[in-house]
C-alpha positions as CSV (number, residue, x, y, z in Angstrom):
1,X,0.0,0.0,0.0
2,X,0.9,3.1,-0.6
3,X,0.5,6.5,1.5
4,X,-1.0,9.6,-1.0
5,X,0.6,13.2,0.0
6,X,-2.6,14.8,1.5
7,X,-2.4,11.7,4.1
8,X,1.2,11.8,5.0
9,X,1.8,15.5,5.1
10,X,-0.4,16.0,8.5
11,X,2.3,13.6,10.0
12,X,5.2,14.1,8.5
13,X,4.8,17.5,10.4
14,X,3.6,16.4,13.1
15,X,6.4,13.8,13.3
16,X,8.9,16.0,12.0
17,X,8.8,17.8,15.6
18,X,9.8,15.6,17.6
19,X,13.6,15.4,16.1
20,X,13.6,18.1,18.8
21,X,14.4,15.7,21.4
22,X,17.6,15.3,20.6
23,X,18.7,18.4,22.1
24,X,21.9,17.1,24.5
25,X,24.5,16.6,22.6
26,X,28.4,16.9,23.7
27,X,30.0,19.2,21.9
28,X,33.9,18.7,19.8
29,X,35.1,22.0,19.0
30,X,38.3,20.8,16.5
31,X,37.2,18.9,13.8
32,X,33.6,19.4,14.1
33,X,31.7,18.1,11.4
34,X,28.5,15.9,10.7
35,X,30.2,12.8,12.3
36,X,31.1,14.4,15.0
37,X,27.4,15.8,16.0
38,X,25.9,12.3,15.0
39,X,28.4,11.3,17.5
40,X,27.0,13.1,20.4
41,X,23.5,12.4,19.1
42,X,24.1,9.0,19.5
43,X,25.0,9.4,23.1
44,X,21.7,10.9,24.1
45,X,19.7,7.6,25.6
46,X,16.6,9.4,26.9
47,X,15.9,13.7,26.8
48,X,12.6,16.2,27.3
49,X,12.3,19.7,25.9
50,X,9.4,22.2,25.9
51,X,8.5,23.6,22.2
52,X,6.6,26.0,21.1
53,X,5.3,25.2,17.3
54,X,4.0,27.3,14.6
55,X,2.5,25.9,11.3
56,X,1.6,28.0,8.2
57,X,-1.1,26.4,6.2
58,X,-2.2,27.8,3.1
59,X,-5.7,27.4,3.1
60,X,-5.1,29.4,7.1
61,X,-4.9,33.3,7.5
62,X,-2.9,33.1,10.3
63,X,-0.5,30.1,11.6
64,X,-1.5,27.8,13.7
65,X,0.6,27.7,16.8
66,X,0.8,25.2,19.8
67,X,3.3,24.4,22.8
68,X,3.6,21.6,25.0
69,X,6.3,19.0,25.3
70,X,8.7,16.3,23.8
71,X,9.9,12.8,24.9
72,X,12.6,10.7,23.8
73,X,14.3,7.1,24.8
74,X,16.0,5.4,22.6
75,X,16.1,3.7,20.6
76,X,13.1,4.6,18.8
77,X,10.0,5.7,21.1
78,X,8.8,9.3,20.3
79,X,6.5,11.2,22.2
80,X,4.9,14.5,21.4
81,X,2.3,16.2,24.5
82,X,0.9,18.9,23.0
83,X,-1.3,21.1,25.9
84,X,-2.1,23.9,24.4
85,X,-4.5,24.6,22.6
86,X,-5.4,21.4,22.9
87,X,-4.4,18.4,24.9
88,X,-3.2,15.7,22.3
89,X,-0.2,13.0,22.7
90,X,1.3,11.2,19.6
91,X,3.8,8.3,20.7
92,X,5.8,6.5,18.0
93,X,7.2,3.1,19.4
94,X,8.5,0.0,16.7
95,X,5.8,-0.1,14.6
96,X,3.4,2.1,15.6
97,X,2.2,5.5,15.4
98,X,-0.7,6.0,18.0
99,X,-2.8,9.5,18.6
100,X,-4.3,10.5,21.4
101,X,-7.2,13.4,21.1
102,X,-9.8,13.3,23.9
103,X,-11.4,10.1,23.4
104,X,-10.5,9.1,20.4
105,X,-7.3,7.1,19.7
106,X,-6.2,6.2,16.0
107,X,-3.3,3.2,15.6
108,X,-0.9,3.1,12.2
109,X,0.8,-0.1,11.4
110,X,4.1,2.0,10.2
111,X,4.4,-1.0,8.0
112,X,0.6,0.0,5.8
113,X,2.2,3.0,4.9
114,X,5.9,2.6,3.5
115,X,6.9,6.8,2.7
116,X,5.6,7.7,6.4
117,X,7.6,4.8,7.8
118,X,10.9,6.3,6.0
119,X,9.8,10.0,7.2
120,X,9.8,8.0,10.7
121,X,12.7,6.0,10.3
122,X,14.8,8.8,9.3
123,X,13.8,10.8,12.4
124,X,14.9,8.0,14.4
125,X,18.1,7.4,12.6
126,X,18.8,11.6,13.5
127,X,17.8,10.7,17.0
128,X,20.3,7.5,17.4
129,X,23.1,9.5,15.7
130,X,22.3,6.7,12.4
131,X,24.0,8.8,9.6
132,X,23.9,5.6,7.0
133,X,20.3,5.6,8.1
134,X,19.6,9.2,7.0
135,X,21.5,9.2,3.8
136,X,19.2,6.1,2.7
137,X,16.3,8.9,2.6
138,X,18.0,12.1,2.3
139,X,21.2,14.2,1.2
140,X,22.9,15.6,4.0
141,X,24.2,19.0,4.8
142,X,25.8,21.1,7.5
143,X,26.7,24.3,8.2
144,X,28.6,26.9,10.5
145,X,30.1,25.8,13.4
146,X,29.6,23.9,17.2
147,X,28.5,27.3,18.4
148,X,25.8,28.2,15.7
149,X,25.1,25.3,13.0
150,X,22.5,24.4,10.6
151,X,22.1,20.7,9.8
152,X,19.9,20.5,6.1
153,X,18.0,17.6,5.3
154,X,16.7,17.2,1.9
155,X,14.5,14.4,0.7
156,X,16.3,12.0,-2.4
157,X,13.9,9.0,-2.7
158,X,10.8,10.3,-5.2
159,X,7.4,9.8,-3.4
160,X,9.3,11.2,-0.2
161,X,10.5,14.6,-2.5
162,X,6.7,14.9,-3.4
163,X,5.4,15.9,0.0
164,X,9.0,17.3,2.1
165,X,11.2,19.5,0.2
166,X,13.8,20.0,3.5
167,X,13.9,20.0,6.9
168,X,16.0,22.6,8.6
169,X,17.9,22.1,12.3
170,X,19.2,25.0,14.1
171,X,21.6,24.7,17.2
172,X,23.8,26.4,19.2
173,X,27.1,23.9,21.0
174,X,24.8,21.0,22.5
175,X,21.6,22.2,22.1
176,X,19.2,21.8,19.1
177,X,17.1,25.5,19.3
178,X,14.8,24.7,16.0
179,X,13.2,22.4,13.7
180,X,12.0,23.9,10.7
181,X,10.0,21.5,8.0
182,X,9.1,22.5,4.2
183,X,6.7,21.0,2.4
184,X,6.5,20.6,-1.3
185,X,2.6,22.5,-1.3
186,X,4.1,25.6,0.9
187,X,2.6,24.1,3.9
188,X,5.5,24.7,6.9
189,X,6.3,23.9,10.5
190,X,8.8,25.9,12.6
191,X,9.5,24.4,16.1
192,X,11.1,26.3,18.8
193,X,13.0,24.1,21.5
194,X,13.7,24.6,25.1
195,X,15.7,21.9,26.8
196,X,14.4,20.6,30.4
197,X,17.4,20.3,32.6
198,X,17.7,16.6,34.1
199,X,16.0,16.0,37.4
């Protein structure tokens, strides 16, 4: 089976926000490059963040924004709580993608849909510091340096280029500070990312 544009792209956002919870990362000054920050992605085994999310939809006068937070244990569950201004959780675990809105609950089999489960599964790769994972779906690049980079994401298999055109990370040292996803129809998502010291 395949999974049509107008049904992945309300996940792909949705999903796309939670590569915010890989926002502890150690931080090599000399010889910084991609390895090196998959490196320290890799070492993060479980994180939570705050976010605050904006998403511009065409067919919207005004973005839609919402805040809440963002889970992460390796090495592949996902969580998103979104409180305002709405309560709604979306956990990805394995297989499965499971939303939460007031009483109702909707289960994917990532399986049933193979372009969602490479959106996914490239995520997770980001989050387990997986870079022969990532370049299977997209062409990496990166930018500036371990005080103020950009890590670029853009899409190489074909149904994936139809819906994401890139995804844009922001950080500054060890800390992640944005997510920003483009879509191939305008639509966007900009996340804002505020790490929650450890307990």
């Amino acid at each position: 089976m395949t999974l049509t544009p107008w049904l992945i792209r309300p996940y792909s956002l949705v999903v796309a926000g939670l590569l915010a919870a890989a926002f502890a990362m150690p931080s090599h000054a000399a010889d910084w490059d991609i390895d090196q920050l998959m490196h320290g992605l890799a070492q993060t085994r479980s994180a939570q963040a705050r976010f605050v999310e904006k998403k511009t939809i065409a067919i919207l006068d005004q973005p839609v924004e919402s805040s809440g937070e963002l889970l992460y244990t390796a090495p592949d569950r996902l969580e998103k709580r979104t409180i305002k201004p709405k309560p709604e959780s979306m956990v990805v675990e394995g297989d499965q993608l499971e939303i939460e809105r007031g009483r109702q609950k909707i289960k994917l089999q990532l399986q049933a849909y193979p372009e969602l489960a490479a959106f996914i599964d490239s995520i997770r790769g980001t989050l387990a510091g997986d870079r022969k994972a990532l370049e299977r779906n997209y062409q990496l690049s990166l930018e500036g340096s371990a005080q103020a980079w950009t890590l670029k994401l853009v899409p190489i298999d074909s149904k994936m280029k139809q819906v994401v055109a890139l995804i844009r990370m922001t950080g500054v040292r060890d800390e992640i500070r944005s997510i920003d996803v483009t879509q191939v129809d305008g639509d966007s998502s900009l996340m804002s990312i505020e790490k929650v010291a450890a307990k």
